[in-house]
TISE-797971 format. One line per 2 residues: number of its first residue (from 1); their letters; for each residue x, y, z of N, C-alpha, C, O. Coordinates in steps of 0.2 Angstrom, whole numbers, padded with zeros to 4 digits. Example, Ala and Ser with C-alpha at 12.3 -4.5 7.8 and 13.67 -1.06 7.14 Angstrom:
! TISE-797971
1> AS> 0066,-0028,0039,0062,-0022,0039,0066,-0016,0039,0071,-0017,0042 ~ 0064,-0011,0035,0068,-0005,0036,0064,0000,0039,0067,0006,0040
***
This chain:
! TISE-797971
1> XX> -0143,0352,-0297,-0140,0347,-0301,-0144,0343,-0305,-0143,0342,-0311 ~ -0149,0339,-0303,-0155,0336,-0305,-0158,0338,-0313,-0160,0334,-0317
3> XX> -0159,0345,-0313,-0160,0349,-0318,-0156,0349,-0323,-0159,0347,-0328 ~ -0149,0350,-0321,-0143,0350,-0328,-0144,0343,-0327,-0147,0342,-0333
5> XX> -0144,0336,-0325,-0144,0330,-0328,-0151,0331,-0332,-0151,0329,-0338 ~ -0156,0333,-0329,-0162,0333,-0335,-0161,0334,-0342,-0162,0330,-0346
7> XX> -0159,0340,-0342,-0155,0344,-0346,-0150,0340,-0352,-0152,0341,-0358 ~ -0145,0337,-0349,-0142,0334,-0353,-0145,0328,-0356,-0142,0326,-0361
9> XX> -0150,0326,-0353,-0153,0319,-0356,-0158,0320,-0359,-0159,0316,-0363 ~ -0162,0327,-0359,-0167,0330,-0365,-0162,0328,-0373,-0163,0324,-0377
11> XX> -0157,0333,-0371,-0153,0333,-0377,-0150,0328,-0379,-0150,0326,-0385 ~ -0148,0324,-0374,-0144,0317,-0379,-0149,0313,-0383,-0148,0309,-0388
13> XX> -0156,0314,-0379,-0161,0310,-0384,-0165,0313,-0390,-0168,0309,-0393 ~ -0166,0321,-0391,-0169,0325,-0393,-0165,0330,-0397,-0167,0334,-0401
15> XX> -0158,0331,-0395,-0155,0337,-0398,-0155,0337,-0405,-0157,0342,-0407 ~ -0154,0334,-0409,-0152,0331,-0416,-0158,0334,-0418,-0157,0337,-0423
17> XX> -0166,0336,-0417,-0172,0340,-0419,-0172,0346,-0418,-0177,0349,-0419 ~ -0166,0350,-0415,-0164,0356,-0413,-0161,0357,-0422,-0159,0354,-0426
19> XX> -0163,0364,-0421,-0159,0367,-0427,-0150,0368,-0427,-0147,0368,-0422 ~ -0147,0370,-0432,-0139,0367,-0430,-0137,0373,-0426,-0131,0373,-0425
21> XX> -0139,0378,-0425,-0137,0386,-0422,-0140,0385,-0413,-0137,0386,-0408 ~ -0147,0381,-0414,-0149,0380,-0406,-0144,0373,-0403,-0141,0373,-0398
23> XX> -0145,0369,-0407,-0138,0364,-0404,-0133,0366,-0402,-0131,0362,-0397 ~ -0128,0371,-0405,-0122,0375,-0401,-0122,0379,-0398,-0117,0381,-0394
25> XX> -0127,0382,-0398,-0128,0385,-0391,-0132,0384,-0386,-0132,0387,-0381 ~ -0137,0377,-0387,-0139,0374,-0381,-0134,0369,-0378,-0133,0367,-0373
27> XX> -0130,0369,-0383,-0123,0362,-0380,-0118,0367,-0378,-0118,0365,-0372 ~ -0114,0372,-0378,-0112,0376,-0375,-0116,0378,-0368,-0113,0377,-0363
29> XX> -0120,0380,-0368,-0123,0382,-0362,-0123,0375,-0356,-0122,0374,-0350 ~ -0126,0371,-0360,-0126,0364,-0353,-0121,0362,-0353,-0117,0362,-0348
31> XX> -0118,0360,-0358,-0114,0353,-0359,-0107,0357,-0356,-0105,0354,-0351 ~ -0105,0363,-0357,-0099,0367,-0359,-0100,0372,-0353,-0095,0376,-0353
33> XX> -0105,0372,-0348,-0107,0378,-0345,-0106,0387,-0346,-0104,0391,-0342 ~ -0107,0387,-0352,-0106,0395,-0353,-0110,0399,-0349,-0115,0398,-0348
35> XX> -0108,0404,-0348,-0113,0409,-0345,-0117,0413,-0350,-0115,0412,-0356 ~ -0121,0416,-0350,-0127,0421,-0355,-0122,0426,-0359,-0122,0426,-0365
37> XX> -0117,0429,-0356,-0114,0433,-0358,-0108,0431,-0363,-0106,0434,-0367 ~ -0106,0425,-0360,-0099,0420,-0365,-0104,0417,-0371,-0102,0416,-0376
39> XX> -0109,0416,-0370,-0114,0411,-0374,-0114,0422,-0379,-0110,0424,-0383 ~ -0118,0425,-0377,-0119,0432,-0380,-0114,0433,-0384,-0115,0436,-0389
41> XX> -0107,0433,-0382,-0100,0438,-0385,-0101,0432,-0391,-0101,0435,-0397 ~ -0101,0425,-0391,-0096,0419,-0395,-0103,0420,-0403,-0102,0420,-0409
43> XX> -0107,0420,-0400,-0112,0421,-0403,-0113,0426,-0405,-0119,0426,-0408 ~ -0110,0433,-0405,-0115,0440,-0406,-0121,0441,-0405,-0125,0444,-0409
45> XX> -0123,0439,-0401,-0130,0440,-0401,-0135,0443,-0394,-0139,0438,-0395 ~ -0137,0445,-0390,-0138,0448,-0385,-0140,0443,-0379,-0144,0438,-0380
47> XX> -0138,0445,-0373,-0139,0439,-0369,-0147,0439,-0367,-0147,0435,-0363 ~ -0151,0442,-0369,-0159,0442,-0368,-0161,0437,-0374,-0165,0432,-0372
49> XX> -0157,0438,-0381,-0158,0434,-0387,-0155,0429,-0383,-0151,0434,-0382 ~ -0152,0424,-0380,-0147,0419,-0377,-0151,0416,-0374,-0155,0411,-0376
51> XX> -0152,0421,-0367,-0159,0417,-0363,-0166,0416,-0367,-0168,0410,-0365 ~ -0170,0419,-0370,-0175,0417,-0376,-0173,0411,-0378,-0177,0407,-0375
53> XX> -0169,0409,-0382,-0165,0404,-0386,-0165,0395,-0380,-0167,0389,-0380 ~ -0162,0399,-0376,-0162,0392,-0370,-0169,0389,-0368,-0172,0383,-0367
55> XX> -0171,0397,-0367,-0179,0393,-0364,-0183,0391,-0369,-0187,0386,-0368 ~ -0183,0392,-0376,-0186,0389,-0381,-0184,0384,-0384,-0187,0382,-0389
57> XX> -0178,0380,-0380,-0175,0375,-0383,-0175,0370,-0377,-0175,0364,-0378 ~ -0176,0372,-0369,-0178,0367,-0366,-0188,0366,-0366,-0190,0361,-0364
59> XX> -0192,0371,-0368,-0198,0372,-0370,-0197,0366,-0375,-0197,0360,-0372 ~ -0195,0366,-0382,-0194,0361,-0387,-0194,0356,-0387,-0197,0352,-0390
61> XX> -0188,0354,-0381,-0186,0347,-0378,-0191,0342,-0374,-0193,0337,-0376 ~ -0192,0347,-0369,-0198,0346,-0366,-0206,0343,-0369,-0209,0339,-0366
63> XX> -0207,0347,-0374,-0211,0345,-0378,-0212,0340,-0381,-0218,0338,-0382 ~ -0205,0337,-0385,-0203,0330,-0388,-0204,0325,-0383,-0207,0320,-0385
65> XX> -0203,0326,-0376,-0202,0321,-0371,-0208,0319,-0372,-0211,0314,-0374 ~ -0212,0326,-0369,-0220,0322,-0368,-0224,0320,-0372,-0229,0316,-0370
67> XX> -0221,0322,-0382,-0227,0320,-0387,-0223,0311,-0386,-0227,0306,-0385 ~ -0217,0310,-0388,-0213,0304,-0388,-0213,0299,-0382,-0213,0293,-0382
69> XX> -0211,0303,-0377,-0210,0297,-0372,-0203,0295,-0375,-0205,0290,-0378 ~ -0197,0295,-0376,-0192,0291,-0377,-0189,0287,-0370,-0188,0281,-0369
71> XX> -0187,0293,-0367,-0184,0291,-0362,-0190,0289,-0354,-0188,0287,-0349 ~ -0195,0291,-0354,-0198,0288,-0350,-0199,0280,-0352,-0200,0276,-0347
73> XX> -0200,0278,-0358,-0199,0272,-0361,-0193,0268,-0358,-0194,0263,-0355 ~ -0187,0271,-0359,-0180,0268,-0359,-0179,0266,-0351,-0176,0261,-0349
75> XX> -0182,0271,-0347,-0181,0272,-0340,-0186,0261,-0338,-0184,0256,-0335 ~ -0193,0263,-0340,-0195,0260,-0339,-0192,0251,-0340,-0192,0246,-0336
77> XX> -0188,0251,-0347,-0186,0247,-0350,-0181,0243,-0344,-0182,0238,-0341 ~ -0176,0249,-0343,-0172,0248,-0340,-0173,0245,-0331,-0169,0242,-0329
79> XX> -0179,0247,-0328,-0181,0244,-0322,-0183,0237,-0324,-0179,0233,-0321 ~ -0187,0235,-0327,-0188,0230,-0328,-0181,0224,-0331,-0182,0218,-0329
81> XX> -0175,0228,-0335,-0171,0222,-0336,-0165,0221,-0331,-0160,0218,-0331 ~ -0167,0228,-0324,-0164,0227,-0319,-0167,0221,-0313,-0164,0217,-0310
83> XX> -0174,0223,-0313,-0177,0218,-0308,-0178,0209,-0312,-0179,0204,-0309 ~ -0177,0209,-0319,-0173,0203,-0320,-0168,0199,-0320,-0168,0193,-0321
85> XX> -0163,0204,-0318,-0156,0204,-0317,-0157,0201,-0310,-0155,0195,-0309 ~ -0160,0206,-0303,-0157,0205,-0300,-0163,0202,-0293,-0163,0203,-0287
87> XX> -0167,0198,-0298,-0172,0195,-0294,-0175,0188,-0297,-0180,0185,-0295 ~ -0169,0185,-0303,-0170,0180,-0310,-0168,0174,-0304,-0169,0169,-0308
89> XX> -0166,0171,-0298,-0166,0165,-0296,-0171,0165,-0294,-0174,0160,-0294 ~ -0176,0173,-0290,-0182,0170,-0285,-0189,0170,-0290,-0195,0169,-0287
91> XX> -0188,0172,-0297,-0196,0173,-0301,-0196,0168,-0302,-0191,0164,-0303 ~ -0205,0165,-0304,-0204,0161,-0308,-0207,0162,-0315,-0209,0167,-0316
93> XX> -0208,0155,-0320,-0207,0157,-0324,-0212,0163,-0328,-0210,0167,-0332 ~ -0218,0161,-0326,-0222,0165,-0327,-0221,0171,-0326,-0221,0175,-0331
95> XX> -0219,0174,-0319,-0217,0181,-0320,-0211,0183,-0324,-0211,0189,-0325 ~ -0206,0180,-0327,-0202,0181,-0329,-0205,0181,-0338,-0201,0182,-0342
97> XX> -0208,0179,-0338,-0213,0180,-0344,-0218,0186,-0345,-0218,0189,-0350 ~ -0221,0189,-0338,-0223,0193,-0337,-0219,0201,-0338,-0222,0205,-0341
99> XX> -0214,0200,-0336,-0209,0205,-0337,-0205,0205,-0345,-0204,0210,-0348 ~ -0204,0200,-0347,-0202,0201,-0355,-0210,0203,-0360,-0210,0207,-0364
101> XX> -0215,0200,-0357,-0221,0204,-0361,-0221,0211,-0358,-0221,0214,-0363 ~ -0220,0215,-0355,-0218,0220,-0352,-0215,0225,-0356,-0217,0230,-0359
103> XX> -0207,0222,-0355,-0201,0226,-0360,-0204,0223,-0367,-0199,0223,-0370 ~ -0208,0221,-0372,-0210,0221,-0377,-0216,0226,-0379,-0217,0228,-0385
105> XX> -0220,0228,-0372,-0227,0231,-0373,-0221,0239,-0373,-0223,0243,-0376 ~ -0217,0240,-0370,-0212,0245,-0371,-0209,0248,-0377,-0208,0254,-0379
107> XX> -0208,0241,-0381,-0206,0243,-0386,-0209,0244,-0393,-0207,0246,-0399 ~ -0215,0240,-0391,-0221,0242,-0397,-0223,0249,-0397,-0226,0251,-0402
109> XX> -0222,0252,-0390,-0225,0259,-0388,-0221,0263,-0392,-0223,0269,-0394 ~ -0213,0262,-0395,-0208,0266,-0398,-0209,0265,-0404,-0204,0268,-0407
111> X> -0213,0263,-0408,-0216,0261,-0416,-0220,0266,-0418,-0222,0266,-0424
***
């Protein structure tokens, strides 16, 4: 299960860099669960051609993650405006200073 959320979250941050033929059939295959064979007939294309396609488009995704960081960025963001949330009566101000230089040194890294 882990995987398919992977999966979906490569794409939602990264799919739009797919070309428009790997998008529909990378989005049919996760999003849509098609099998090789349903993805093969819809597409005319062999399910060998199908499987090639998938792994070269989670290959691609993957590749985006590690040159970009998008979402290890976001993840990061997001712990941080969690442990502000849910720790803002006992910081003080300095650490809560610390923590907004923090989610700032994050988002200069997406520039």
């Amino acid at each position: 299960m882990d995987q398919i959320v992977e999966k979906g979250l490569l794409y939602d941050y990264y799919g739009k860099l797919l070309t428009k033929r790997q998008q529909q059939i990378y989005e049919d295959a996760v999003s849509n669960d098609l099998s090789l064979s349903e993805l093969a007939d819809a597409y005319e294309i062999s399910r060998q051609g199908v499987h090639d396609l998938l792994r070269r488009c989670d290959r691609t995704l993957a590749e985006y993650e590690d040159t970009l960081g998008c979402i290890k960025r976001d993840r990061e963001i997001i712990q941080l405006a969690d442990r502000l949330k849910s720790d803002a009566d006992a910081l003080t101000p300095s650490e809560i200073g610390r923590i907004a230089d923090e989610i700032k040194r994050c988002m200069k890294e997406e520039s």
